[in-house]
N, C-alpha and C positions, 0 to 999 in steps of 0.2 A: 504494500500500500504506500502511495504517497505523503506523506507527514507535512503538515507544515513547519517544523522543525524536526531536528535530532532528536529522538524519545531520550537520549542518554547525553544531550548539550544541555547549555544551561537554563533554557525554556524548560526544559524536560523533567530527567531525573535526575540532572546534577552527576552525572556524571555516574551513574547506577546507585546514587549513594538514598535516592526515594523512588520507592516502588509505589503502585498501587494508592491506597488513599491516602497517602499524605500527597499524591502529587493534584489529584481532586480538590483534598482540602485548602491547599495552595494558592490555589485558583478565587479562593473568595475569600472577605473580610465581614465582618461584625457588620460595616456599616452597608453592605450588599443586601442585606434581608428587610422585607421578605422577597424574597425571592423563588419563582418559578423553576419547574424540572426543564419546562419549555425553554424561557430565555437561559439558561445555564446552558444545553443541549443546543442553542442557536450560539452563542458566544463558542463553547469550548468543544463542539461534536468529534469537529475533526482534526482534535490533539492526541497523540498517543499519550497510553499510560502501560508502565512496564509494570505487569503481571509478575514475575519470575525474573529469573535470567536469560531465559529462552523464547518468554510471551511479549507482545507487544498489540494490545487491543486498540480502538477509538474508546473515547469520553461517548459517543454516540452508542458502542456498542454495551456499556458496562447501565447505562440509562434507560438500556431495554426493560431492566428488571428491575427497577426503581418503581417502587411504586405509588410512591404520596406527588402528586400535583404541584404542593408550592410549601415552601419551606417557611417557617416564621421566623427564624433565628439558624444559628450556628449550629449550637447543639443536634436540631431536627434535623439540619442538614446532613451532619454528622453520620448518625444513628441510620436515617434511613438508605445512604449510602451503602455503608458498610453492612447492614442488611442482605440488600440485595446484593453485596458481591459475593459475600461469604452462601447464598442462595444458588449465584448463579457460576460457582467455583471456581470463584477466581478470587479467592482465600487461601493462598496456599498454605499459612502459614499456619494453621488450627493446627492443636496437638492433637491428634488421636483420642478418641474420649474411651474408657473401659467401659 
């Protein structure tokens, strides 16, 4: 896929040093909210975000499984993010549960 930057420059992941939601959470401040899944998904869709060390998705693809409309705050943005990533496995990092 084409990126508009380097998923691993300093747009990106910094150099591999933020994967996954911290490179999302990144992306917004405190004073962004409320804020929509919609305009969040038109601003950042088609930024990569490193899954792994081998995955490289869109902001557009990890938003398919997002499921709340329009965030009020930080925290909700948060929460329902990582939600749906850990839903849609691209959580790599979950320990194993017994």
């Amino acid at each position: 896929m084409d990126w508009p930057h380097d998923p691993d420059g300093e747009d990106g992941s910094e150099g591999r040093r933020k994967y996954g939601h911290a490179v999302l959470a990144k992306k917004v401040s405190e004073g962004d909210f409320p804020l929509t899944a919609a305009e969040y998904v038109e601003e950042y869709g088609n930024h990569p975000v490193r899954i792994d060390y081998e995955t490289v998705i869109s902001v557009a693809d990890i938003f398919e499984h997002v499921d709340s409309e329009e965030f009020e705050d930080f925290p909700e943005f948060h929460r329902a993010v990582g939600r749906a990533m850990r839903e849609a496995g691209y959580w790599p990092y979950e320990l194993e549960r017994a």
